[in-house]
C-alpha positions as CSV (number, residue, x, y, z in Angstrom):
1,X,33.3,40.8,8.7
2,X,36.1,41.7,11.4
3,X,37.2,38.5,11.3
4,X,38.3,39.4,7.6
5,X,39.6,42.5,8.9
6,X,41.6,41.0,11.3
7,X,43.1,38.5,8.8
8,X,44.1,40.6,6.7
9,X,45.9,42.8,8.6
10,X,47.6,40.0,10.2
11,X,48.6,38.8,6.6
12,X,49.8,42.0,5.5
13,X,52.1,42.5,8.8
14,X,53.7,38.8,8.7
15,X,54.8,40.1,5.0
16,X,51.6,38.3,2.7
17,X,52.7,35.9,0.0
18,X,56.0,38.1,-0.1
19,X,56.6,36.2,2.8
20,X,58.7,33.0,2.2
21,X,56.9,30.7,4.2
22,X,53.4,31.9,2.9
23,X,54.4,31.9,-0.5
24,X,56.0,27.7,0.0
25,X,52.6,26.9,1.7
26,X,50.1,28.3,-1.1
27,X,51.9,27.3,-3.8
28,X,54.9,24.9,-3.9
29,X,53.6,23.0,-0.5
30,X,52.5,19.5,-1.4
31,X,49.2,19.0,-2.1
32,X,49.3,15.0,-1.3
33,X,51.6,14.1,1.5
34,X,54.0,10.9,0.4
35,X,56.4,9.2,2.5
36,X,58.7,10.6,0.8
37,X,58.1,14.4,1.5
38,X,57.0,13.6,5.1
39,X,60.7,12.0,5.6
40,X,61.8,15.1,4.3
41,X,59.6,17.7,5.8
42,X,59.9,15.4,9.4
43,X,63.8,15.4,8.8
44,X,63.9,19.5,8.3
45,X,61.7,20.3,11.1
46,X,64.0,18.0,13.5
47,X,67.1,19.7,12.3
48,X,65.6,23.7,12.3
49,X,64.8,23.6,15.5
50,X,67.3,24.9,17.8
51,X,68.8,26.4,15.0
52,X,68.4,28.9,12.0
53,X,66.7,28.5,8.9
54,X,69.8,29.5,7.2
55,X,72.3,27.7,9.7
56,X,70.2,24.5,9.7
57,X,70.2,24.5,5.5
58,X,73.6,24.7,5.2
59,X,74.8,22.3,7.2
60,X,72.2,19.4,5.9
61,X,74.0,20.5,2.4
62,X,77.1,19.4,4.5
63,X,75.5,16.3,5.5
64,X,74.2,15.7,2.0
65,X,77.8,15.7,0.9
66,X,79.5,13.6,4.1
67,X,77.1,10.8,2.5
68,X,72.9,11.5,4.0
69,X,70.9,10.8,0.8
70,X,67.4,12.4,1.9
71,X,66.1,8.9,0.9
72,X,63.9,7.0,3.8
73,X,64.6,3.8,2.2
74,X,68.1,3.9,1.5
75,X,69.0,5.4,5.5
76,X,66.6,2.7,6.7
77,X,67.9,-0.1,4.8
78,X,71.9,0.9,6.1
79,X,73.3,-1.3,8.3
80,X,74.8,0.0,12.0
81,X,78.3,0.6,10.7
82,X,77.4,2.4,7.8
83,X,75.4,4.9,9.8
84,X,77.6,5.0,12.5
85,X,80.9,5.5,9.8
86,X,78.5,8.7,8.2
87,X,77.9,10.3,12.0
88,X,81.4,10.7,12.4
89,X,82.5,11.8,9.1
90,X,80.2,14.6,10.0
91,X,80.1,15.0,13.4
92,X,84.0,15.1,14.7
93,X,82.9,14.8,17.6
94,X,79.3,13.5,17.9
95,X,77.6,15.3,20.4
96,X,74.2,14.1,22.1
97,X,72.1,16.4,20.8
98,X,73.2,16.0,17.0
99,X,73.1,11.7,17.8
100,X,69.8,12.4,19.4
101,X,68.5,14.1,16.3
102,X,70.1,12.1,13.7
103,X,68.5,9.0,15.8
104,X,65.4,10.1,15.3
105,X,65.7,10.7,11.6
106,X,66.9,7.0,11.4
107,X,63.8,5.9,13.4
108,X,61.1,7.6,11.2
109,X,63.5,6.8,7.9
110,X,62.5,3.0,8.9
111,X,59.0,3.5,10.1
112,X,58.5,4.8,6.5
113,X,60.1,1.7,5.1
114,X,57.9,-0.7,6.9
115,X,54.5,0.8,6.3
């Protein structure tokens, strides 16, 4: 019974389902997890961290626009030049951290391809 107690009150001081991140995971989280929304999910968590929800967000809408499709098979299936042509029409200049991370989006986008 405390244990209930407990949870509660943690729910109720980390905001309860008003809480963004509560209300994604009980009720628009997926149920099954496809390679498609782990690519996407594994893409958002290596961008957020480091940076700001809101920060992080808008600039993957920038790298939508420069050309990133959110698509594990198309980014796996791009050849050297054509990733390396979509770094630096975002990045200008490419740092290491941002080649680092974008590296290891690449490297799960083909790990996805190939299972």
């Amino acid at each position: 019974m405390k244990i209930k107690l407990i949870f509660d009150y943690c729910f109720k001081m980390i905001g309860g389902e008003d809480n963004h991140d509560i209300y994604w995971y009980l009720y628009e989280c997926p149920k099954t997890i496809t390679r498609k929304s782990f690519f996407e999910s594994a893409t958002w968590a290596i961008w957020v961290a480091g940076m700001a929800r809101k920060s992080a967000k808008k600039f993957l809408n920038r790298a939508k626009e420069a050309g990133f499709s959110w698509s594990y098979d198309e980014i796996a299936s791009q050849s050297k030049q054509s990733w390396n042509k979509f770094l630096r029409k975002l990045h200008n200049p490419l740092r290491p951290r941002a080649e680092g991370k974008w590296n290891a989006v690449r490297k799960i986008a083909k790990k996805q391809l190939h299972r």
